[in-house]
Every structure is written in structure tokens, then in C-alpha cells.
C-alpha positions as YAML, in Angstrom:
chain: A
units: angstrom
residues:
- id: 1
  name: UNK
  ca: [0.00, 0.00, 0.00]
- id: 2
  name: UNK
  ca: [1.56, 3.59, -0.87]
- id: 3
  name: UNK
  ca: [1.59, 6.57, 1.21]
- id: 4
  name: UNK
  ca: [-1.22, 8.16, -0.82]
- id: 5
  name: UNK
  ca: [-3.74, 4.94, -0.04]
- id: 6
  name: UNK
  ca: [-2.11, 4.92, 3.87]
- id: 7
  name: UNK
  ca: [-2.76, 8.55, 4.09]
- id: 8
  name: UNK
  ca: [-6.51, 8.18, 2.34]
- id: 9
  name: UNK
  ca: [-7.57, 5.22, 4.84]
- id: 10
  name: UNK
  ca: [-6.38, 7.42, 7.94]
- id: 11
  name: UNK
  ca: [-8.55, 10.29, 7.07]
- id: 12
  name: UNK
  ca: [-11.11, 8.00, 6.34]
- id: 13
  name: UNK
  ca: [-11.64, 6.28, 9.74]
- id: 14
  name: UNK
  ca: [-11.21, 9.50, 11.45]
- id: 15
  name: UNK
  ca: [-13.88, 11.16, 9.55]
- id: 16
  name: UNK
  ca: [-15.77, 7.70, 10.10]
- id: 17
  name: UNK
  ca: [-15.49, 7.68, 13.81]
- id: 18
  name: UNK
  ca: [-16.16, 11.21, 14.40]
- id: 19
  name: UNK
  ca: [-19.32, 12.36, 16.22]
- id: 20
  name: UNK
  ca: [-18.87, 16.02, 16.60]
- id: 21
  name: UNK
  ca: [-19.26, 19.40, 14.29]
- id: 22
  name: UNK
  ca: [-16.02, 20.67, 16.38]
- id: 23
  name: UNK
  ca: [-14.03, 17.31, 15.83]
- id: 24
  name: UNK
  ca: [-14.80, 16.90, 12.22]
- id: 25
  name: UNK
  ca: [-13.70, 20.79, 11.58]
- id: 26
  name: UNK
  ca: [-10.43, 20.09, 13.36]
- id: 27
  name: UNK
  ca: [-9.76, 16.70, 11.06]
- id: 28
  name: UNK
  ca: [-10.60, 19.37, 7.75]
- id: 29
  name: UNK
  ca: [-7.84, 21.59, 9.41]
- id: 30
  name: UNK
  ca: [-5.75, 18.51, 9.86]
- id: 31
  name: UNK
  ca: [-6.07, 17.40, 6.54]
- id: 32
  name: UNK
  ca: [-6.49, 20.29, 4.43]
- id: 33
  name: UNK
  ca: [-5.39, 23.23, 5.98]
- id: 34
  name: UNK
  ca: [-2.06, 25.63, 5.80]
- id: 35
  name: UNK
  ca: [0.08, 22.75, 7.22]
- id: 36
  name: UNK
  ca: [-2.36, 19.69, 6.77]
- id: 37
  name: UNK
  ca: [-1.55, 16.86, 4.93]
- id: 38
  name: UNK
  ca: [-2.69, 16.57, 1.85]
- id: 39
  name: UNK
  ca: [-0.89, 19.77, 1.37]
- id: 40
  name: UNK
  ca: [2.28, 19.02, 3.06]
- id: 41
  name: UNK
  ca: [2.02, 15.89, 0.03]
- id: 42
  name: UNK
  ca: [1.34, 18.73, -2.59]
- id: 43
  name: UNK
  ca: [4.56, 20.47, -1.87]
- id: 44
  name: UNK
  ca: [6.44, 17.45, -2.56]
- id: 45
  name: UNK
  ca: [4.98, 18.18, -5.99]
- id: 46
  name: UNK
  ca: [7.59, 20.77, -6.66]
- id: 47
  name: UNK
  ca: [10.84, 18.41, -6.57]
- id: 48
  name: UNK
  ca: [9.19, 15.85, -9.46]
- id: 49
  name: UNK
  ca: [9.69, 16.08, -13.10]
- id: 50
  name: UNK
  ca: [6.81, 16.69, -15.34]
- id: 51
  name: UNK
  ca: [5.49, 13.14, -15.62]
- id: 52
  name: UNK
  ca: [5.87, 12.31, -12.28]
- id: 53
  name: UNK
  ca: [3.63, 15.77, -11.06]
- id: 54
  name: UNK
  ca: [0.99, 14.67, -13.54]
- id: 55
  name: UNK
  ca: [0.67, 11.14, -12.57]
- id: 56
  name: UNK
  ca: [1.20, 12.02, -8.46]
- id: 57
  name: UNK
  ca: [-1.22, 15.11, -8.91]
- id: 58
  name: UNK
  ca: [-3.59, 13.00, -10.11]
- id: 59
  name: UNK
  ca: [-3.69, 10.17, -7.60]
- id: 60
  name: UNK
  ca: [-3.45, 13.17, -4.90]
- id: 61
  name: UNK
  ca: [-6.32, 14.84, -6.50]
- id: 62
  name: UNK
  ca: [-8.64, 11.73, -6.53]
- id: 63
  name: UNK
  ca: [-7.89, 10.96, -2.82]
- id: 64
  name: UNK
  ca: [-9.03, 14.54, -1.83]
- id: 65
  name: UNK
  ca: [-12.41, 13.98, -4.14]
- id: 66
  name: UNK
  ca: [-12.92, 10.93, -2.08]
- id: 67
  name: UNK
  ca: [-12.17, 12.49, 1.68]
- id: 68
  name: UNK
  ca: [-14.16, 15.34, 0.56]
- id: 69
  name: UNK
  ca: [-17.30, 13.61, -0.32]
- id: 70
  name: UNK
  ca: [-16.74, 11.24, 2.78]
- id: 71
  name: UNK
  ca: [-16.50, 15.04, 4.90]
- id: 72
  name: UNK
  ca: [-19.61, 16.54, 3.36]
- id: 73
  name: UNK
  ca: [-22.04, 13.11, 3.87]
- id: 74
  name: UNK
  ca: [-20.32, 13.30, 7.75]
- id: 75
  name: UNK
  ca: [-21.34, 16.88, 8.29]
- id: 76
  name: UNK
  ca: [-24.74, 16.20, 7.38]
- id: 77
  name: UNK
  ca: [-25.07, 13.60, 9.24]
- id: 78
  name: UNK
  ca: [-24.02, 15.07, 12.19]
- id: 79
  name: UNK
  ca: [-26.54, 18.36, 11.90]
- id: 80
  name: UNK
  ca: [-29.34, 16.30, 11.18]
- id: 81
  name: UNK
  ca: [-28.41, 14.13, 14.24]
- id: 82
  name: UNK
  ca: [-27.70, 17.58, 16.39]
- id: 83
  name: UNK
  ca: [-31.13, 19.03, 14.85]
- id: 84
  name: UNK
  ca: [-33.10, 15.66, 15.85]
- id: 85
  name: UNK
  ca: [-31.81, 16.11, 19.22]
- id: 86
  name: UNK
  ca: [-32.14, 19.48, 19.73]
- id: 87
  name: UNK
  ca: [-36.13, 18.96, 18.56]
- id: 88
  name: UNK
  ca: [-36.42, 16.08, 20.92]
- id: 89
  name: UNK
  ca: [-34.86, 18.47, 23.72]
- id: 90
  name: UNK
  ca: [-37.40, 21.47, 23.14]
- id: 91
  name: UNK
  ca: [-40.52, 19.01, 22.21]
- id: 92
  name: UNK
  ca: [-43.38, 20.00, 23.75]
- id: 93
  name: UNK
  ca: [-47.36, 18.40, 24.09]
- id: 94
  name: UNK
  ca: [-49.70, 20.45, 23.23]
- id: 95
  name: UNK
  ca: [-52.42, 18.04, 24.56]
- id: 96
  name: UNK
  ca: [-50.67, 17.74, 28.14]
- id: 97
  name: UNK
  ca: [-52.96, 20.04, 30.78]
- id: 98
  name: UNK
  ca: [-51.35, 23.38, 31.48]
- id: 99
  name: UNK
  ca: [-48.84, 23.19, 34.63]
- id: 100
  name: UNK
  ca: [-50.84, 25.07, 37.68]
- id: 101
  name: UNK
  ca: [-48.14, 27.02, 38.05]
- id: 102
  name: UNK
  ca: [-47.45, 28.26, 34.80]
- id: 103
  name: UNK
  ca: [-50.07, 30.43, 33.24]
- id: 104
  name: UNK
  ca: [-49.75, 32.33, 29.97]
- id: 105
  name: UNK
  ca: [-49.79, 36.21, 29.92]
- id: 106
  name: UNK
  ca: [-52.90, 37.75, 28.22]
- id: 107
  name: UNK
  ca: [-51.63, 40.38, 25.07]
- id: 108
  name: UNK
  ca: [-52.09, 44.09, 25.69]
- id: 109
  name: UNK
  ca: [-53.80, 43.80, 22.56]
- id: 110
  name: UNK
  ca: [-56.50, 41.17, 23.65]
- id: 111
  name: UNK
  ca: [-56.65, 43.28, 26.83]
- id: 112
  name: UNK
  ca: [-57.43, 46.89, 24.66]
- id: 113
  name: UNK
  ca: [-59.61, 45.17, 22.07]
- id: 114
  name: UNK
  ca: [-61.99, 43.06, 25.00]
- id: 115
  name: UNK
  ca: [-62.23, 46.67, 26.92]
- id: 116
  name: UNK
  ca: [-63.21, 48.24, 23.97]
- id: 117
  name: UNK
  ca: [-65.85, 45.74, 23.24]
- id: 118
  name: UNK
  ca: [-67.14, 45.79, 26.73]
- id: 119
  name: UNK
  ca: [-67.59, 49.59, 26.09]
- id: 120
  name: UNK
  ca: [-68.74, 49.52, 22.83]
- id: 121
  name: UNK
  ca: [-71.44, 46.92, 24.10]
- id: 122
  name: UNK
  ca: [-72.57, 48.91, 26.66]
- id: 123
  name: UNK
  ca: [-73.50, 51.90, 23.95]
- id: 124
  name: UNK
  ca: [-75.95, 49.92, 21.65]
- id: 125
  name: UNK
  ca: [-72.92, 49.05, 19.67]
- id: 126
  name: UNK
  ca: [-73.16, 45.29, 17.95]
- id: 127
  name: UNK
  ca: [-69.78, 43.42, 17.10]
- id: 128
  name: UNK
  ca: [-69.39, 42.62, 13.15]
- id: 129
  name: UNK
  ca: [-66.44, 41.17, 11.63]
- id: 130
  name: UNK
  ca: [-65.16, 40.73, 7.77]
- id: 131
  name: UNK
  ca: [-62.39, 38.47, 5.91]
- id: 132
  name: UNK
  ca: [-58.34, 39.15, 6.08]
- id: 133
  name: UNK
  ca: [-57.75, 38.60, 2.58]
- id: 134
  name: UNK
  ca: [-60.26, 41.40, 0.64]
- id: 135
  name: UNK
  ca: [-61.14, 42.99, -3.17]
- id: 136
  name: UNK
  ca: [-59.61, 45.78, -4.51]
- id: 137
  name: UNK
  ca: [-63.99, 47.14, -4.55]
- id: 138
  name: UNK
  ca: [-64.74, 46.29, -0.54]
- id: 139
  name: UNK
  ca: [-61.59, 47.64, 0.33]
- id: 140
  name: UNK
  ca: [-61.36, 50.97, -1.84]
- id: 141
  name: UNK
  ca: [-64.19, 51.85, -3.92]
- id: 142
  name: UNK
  ca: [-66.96, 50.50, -1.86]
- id: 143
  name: UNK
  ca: [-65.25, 53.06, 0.50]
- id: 144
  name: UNK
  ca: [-65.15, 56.41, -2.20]
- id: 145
  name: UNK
  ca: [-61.43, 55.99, -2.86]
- id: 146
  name: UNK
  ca: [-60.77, 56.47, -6.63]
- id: 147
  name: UNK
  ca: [-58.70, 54.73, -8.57]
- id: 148
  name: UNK
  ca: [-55.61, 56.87, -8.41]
- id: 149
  name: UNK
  ca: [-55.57, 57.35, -4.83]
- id: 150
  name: UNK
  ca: [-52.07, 56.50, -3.58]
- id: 151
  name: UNK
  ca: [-53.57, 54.12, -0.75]
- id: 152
  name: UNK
  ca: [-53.92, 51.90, -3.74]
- id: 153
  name: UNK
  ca: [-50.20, 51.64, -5.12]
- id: 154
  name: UNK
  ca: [-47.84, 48.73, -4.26]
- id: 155
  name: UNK
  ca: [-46.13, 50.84, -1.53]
- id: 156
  name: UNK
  ca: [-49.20, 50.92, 0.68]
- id: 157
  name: UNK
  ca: [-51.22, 47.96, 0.00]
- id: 158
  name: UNK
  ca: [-49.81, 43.99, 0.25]
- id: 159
  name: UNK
  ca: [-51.45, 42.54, -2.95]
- id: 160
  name: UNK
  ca: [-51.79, 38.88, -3.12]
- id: 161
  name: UNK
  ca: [-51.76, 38.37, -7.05]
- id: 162
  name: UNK
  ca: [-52.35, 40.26, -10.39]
- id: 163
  name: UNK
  ca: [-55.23, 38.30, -11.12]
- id: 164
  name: UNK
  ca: [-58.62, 40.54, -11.04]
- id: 165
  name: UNK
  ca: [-62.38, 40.01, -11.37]
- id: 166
  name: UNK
  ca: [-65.20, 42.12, -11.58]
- id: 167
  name: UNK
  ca: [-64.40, 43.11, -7.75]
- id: 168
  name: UNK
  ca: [-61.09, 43.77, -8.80]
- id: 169
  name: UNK
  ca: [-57.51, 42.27, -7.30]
- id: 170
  name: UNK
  ca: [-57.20, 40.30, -4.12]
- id: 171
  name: UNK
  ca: [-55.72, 42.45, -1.44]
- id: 172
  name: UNK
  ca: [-54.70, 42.40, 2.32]
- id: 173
  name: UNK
  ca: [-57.30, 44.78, 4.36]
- id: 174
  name: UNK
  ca: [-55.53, 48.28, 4.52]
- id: 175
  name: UNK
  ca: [-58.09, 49.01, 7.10]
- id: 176
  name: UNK
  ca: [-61.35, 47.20, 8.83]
- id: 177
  name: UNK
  ca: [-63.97, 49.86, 7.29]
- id: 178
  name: UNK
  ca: [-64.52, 47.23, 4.04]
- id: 179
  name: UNK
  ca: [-66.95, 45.56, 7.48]
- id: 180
  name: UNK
  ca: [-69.04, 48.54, 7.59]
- id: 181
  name: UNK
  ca: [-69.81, 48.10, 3.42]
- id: 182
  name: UNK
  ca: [-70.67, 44.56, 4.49]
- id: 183
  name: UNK
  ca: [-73.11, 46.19, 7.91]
- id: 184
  name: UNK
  ca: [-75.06, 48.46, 5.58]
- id: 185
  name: UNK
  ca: [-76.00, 45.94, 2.69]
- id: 186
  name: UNK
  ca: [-76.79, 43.22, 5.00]
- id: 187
  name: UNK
  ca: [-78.68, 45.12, 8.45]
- id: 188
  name: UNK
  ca: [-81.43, 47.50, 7.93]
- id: 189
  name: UNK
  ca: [-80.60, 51.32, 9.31]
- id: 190
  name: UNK
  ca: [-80.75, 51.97, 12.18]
- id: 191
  name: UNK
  ca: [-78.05, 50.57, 13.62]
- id: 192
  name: UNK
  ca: [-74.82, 51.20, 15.27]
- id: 193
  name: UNK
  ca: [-71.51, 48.74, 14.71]
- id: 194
  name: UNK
  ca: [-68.18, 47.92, 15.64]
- id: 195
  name: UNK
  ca: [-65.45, 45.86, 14.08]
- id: 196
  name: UNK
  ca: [-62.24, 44.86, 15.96]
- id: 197
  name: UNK
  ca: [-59.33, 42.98, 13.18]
- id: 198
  name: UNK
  ca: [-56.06, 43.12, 12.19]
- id: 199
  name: UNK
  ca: [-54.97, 45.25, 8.67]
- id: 200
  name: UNK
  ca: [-51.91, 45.45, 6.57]
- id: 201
  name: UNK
  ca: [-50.21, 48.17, 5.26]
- id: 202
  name: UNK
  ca: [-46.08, 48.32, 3.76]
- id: 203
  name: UNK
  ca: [-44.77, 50.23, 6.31]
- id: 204
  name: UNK
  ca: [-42.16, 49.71, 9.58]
- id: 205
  name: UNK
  ca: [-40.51, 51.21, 11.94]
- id: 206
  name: UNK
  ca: [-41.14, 52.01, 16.21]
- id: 207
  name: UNK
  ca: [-44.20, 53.98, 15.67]
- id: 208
  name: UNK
  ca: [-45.70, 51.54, 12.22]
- id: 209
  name: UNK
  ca: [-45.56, 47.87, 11.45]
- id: 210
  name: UNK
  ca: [-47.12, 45.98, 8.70]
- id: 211
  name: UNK
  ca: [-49.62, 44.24, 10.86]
- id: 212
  name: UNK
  ca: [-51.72, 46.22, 13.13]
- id: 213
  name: UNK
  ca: [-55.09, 46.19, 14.79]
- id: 214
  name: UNK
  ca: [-58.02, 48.44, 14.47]
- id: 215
  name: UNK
  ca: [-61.62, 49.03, 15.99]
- id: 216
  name: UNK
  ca: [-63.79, 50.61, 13.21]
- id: 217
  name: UNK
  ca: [-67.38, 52.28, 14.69]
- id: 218
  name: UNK
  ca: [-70.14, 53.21, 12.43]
- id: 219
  name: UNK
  ca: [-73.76, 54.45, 13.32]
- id: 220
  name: UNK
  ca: [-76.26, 54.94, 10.74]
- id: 221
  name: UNK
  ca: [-79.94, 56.62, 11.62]
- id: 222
  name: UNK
  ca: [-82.04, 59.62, 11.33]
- id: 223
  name: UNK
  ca: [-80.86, 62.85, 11.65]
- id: 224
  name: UNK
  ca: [-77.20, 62.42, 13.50]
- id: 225
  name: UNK
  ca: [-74.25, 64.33, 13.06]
- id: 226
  name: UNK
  ca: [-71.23, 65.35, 14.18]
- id: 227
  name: UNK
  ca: [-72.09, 66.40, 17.64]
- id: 228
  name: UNK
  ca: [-73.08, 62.68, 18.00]
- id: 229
  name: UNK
  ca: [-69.72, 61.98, 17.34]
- id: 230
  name: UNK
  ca: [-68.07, 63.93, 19.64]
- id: 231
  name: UNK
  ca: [-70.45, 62.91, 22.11]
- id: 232
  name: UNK
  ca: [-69.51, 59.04, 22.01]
- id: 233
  name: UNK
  ca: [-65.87, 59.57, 21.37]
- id: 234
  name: UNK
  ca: [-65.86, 61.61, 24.54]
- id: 235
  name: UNK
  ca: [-67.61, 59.13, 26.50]
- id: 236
  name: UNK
  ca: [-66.06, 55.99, 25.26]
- id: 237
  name: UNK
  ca: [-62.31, 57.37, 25.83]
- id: 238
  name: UNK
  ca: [-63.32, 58.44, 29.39]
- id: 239
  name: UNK
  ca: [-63.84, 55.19, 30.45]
- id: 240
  name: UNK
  ca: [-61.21, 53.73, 28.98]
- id: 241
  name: UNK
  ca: [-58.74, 55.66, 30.17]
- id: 242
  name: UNK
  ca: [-60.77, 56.15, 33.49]
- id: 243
  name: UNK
  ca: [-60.85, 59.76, 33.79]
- id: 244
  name: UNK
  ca: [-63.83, 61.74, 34.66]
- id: 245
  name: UNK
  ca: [-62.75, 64.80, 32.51]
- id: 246
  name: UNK
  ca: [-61.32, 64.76, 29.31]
- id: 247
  name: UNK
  ca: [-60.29, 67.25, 26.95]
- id: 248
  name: UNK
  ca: [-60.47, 66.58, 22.87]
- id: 249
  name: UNK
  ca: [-59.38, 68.43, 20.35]
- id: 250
  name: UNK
  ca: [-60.74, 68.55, 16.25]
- id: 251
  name: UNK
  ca: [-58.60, 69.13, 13.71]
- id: 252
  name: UNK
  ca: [-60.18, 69.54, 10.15]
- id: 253
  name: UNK
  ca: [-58.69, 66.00, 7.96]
- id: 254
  name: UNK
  ca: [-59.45, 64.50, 4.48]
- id: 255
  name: UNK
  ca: [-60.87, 60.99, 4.37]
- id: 256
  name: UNK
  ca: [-62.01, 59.10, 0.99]
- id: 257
  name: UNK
  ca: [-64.91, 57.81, 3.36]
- id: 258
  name: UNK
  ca: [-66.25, 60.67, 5.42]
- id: 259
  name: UNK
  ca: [-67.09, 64.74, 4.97]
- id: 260
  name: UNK
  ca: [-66.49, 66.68, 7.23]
- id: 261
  name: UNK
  ca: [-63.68, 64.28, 8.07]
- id: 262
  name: UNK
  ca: [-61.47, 64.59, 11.25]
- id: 263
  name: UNK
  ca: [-58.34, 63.67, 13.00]
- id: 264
  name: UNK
  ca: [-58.84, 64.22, 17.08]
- id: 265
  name: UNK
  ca: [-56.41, 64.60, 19.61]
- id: 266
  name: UNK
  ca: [-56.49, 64.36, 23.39]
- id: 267
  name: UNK
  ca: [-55.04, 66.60, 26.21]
- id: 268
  name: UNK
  ca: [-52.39, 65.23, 28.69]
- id: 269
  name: UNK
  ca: [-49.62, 66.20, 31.06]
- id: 270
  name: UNK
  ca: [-46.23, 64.76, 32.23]
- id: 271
  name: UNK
  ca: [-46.23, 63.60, 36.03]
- id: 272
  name: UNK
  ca: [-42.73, 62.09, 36.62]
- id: 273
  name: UNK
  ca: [-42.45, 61.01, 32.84]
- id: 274
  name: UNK
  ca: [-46.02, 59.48, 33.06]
- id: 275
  name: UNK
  ca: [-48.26, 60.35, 30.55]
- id: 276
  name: UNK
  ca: [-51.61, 61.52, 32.69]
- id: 277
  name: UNK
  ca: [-54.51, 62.21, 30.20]
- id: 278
  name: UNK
  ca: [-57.81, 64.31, 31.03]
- id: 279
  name: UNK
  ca: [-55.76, 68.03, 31.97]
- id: 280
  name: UNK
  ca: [-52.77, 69.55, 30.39]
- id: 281
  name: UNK
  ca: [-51.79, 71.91, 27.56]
- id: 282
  name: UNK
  ca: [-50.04, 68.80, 25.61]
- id: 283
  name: UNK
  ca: [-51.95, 67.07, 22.69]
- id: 284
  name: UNK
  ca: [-51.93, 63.70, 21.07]
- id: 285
  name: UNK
  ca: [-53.44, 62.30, 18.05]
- id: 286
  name: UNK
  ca: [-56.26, 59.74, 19.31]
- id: 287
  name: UNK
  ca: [-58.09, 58.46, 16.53]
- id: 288
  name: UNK
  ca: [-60.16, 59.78, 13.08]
- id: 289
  name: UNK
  ca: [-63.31, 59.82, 12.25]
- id: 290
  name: UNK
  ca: [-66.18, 62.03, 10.58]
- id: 291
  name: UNK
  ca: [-69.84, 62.16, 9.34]
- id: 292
  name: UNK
  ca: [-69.99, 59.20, 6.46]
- id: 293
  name: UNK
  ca: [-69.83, 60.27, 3.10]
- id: 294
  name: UNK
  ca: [-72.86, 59.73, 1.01]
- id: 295
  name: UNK
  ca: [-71.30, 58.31, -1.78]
- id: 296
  name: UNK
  ca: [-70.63, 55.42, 0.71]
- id: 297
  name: UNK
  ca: [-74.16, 55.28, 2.24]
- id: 298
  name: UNK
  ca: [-75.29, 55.24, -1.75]
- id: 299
  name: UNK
  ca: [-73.11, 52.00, -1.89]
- id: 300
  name: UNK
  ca: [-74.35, 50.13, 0.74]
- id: 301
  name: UNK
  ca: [-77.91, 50.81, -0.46]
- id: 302
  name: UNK
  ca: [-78.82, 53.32, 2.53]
- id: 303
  name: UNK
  ca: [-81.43, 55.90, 1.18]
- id: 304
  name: UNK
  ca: [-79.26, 59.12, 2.09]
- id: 305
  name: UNK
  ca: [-82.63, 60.98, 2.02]
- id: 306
  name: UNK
  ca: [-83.55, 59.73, 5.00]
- id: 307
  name: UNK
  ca: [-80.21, 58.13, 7.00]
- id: 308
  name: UNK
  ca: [-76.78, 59.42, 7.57]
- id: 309
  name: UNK
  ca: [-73.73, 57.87, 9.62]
- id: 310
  name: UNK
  ca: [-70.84, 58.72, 11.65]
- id: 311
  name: UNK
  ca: [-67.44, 56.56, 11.90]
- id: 312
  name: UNK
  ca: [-64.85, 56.38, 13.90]
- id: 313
  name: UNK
  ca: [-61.07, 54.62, 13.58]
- id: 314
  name: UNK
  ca: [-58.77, 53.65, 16.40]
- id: 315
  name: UNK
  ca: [-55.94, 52.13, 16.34]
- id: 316
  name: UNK
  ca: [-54.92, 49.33, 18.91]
- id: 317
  name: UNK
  ca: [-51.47, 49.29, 19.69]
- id: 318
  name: UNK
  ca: [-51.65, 53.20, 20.31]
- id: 319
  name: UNK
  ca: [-54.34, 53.05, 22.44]
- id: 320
  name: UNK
  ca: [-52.66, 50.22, 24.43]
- id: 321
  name: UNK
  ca: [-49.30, 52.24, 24.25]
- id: 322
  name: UNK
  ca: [-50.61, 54.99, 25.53]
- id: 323
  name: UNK
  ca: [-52.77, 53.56, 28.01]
- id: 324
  name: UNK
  ca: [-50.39, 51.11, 29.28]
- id: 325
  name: UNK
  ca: [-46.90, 52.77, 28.62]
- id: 326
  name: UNK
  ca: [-45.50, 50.36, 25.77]
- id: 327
  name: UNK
  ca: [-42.66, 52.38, 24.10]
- id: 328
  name: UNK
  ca: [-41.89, 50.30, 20.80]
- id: 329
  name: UNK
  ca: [-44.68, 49.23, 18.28]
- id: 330
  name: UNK
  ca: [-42.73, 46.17, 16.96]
- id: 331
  name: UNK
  ca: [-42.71, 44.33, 20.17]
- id: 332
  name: UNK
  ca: [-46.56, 43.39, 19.79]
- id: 333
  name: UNK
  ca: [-45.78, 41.14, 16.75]
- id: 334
  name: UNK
  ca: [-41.62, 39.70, 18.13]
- id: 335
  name: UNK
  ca: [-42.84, 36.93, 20.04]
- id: 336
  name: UNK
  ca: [-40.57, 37.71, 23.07]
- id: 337
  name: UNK
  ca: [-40.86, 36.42, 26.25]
- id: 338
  name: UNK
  ca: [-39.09, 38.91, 28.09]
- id: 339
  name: UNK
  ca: [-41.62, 41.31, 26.36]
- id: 340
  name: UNK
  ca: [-45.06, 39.74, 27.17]
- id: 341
  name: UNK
  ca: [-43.69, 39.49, 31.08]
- id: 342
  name: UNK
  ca: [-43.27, 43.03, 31.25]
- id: 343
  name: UNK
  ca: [-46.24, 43.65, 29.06]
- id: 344
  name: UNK
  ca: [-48.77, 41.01, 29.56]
- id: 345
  name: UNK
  ca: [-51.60, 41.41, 31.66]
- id: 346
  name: UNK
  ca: [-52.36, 37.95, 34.40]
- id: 347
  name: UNK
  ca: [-55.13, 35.87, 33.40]
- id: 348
  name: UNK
  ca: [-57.54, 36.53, 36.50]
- id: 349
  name: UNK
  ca: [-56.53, 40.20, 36.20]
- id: 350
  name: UNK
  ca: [-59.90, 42.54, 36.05]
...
């Protein structure tokens, strides 16, 4: 047996018999690194005449093929091995009963969106809720927003293929008011609404993500207006912040959906870097809303004659921010631990 075939059935076994990713690195180093020795045999190259490089380079050269291929079938089978054990290791049944010890944290978001219902509920207000996945028509021109608004360009909107119909392309919801087209043409005015559900939009960063949540309100009847609007926006954000005072302020705004359209802010002061809302000469912006535009009452087959609506928009995560002193708009969605201890709310807490 020659050197070469020696040298080839050494590296062999040890590649064979290794069971580590760190052992089987340091036999590659050993073999073919700066000093290993395959290339210690390649130098010896250098002192042969022509014929005797060609024929040596090429038994040297089919060795390394064969440790090579013998390394790379090793290292897989040592990550799948390490993967299998590392699954067994963090394996855990779902069907087993919760430890007693060991309750989950509820999400500031389930805790904003259940307060809000309870609220909601309490004002006449009846839960209705609509698809994910929408139509370019529910989601825009059901809603008075004409073709070359920018909300419907690829830099806003998530589209889920180029394919259309006579309702146009398949979206993800920019916003939960496509529910309110789906209220009018199926209930009978009057009525009042709310929708709590989770929209899309192509933006990021600590104040905007690309998944949010929203609460959409709508009430259609006779003869209401914007001081009905201000009247249950007042009253609803009392008692969910808990404040028996509270001061709002109207901004004039431009929505597709409503005219007069709105974006309101409420007062608040800093108390030892706490946000207190009700007093103060500070403002931040709440929510939007406005009286609903009749060419979006005309849609949903409500006889503007005789009805007209008001709607308002809230976002979740910056009512729970604010109400509950969450700094970063990402962590909702990161799925850390560390984050839902300091955030979460107990299970049994009222």
C-alpha cells in the first residue's frame, strides 16, 4: 500500500469515527489546511519532473475527491443528528394540561380590544367582523377611494396576485372599514356597529408595522351628526382611560370615506415622565373619524334621504401604548418572552 492509499484510509476512519461538528472541523484543518496533509504531500509536488507531477497530482487529487465527499455526507449527518436532538430536547405536548403554576400572559392587545368591546357593548354598539384577505372594490371603492388614490399603489397595500375580477384584485385589508360596506347591505338602518381585526399596510418602523389592529365604529340613523360623534368619542375614551374629565381636540382631515372628516387629539400632562390624560396643555393624536360620506351610504344601499352615519377609527397598539406605557410598536408582533412578562396582563386580572 503507498503513502497516498495509507494517508486516504487514515482520514477516512477519522472522519468515520467522528461524532462532533467541532471534531470533524479540526480533522478538515488537519487534513487540508495551511500545514495539513494533503498539502504538506502537494509540496512534494515541486521536486518531481513533469510526468511524475501529472501522474502524483492526479492520484493526490482523486484521494481529496474521495475524503471530501466522505466530509460533506459526515457533516450532514451530524446536523441532522444535532437538529433531531435538539427537537427532541425542546418538544413540547400540546395536549398535556397546562402546569398550575405556569399560566400564559394575556396580550395588551387582547386586553385593549376586550375593553373596547365591553364599552362599545354597553353603547348599543353590535360586534361585526369581515375576511383578512379582501377585493380591490370592498376595500377601496366601496369606500369612495378612486382609482388613483395612492392608498392603492404597491407601496401601501400587500397585494396577493395580479389576477382581477369584476371586484377587482385580491388584497390584504388596509383598514377594517370594508366591514361597515358589508353592515349596511346586510342590516337595515338603524343601527350602530363595531369591528375589531387586524390590517396590513407596507410600512415599519417604532411607531408603524405591517400588521396592526383596528376598531372601526359606524352608526347609521335619522338625523345624527357630528355632535353625535363627539359625544360618544368623549364618553367611550373616558372610560377607557378612566378619567372623569377629558379634553379633545378637532382638527379639520381629508378621508375618501367621510365629509367633514377629522383627525382628534387628546389633552395630557407629564407627572414624573407618566403620561396623565384628562388636563394639560399637551396634545396627542387619538383616533379619526367624521360624518360618512354619502357616496358610501349610496353603496351600501342606505337611502341618504332619510339616513346618515358617523365613523370612527382607532388604532390598537396606540391606544394600548398609551394607556399602558409600551414604548416600541414592533414588540406586539416579536414573540418575546421577556416582552409579554413586562407587558402582559395575568389571566384573573380585572
Amino acid at each position: 500500500m503507498s503513502e497516498l492509499d495509507r494517508l486516504q484510509a487514515s482520514c477516512l476512519f477519522e472522519i468515520e469515527h467522528c461524532d462532533s461538528l467541532k471534531k470533524l472541523d479540526e480533522i478538515r484543518t488537519a487534513i487540508f489546511g495551511k500545514n495539513g496533509k494533503i498539502t504538506e504531500l502537494m509540496k512534494q509536488l515541486r521536486a518531481l519532473d513533469n510526468e511524475q507531477k501529472r501522474q502524483l497530482g492526479q492520484e493526490i487529487n482523486l484521494a481529496k475527491t474521495a475524503i471530501m465527499e466522505r466530509f460533506s455526507t459526515k457533516l450532514s449527518e451530524i446536523e441532522i443528528r444535532d437538529l433531531q436532538k435538539k427537537l427532541e430536547a425542546e418538544y413540547v405536548d400540546v395536549s398535556m394540561p397546562v402546569r398550575p403554576n405556569a399560566f400564559g400572559k394575556i396580550h395588551p392587545i387582547t386586553k385593549v380590544a376586550e375593553e373596547l368591546a365591553d364599552i362599545l357593548s354597553s353603547y348599543g354598539f353590535m360586534f361585526e367582523d369581515g375576511p383578512d384577505i379582501e377585493k380591490e372594490f370592498f376595500n377601496f371603492t366601496a369606500l369612495n377611494i378612486p382609482d388613483h388614490h395612492p392608498a392603492r399603489t404597491m407601496h401601501d397595500t400587500f397585494y396577493l396576485n395580479m389576477l382581477a375580477d369584476e371586484h377587482g384584485r385580491k388584497l390584504l385589508r388596509t383598514h377594517t372599514s370594508p366591514v361597515q360596506h358589508y353592515t349596511m347591505i346586510s342590516h337595515k338602518p338603524p343601527f350602530r356597529m363595531f369591528s375589531i381585526g387586524r390590517v396590513y399596510r407596507s410600512d415599519s418602523d417604532a411607531t408603524h408595522t405591517p400588521m396592526f389592529d383596528q376598531v372601526e365604529c359606524l352608526i347609521v340613523d335619522k338625523n345624527i351628526g357630528f355632535a353625535h360623534l363627539k359625544w360618544i368619542l368623549l364618553n367611550v375614551l373616558k372610560k377607557f382611560f378612566h378619567v372623569s374629565e377629558l379634553k379633545l381636540r378637532f382638527r379639520p382631515s381629508f378621508f375618501p370615506f367621510t365629509e367633514p372628516s377629522v383627525e382628534v387629539d387628546i389633552a395630557y400632562e407629564l407627572k414624573n415622565g407618566k403620561m396623565i390624560f384628562g388636563t394639560g396643555d399637551k396634545w396627542l393624536e387619538i383616533c379619526g373619524g367624521g360624518v360618512v360620506h354619502p357616496n358610501v351610504l349610496n353603496c351600501g344601499h342606505i337611502d341618504t334621504s332619510v339616513y346618515q352615519g358617523i365613523a370612527i377609527g382607532f388604532g390598537l397598539e396606540r391606544l394600548a401604548s398609551l394607556k399602558y406605557g409600551i414604548p416600541d410598536l414592533r414588540g406586539y408582533f416579536e414573540s418575546d418572552d421577556r416582552w409579554r412578562e413586562a407587558f402582559g396582563f395575568s389571566h384573573v386580572a380585572k
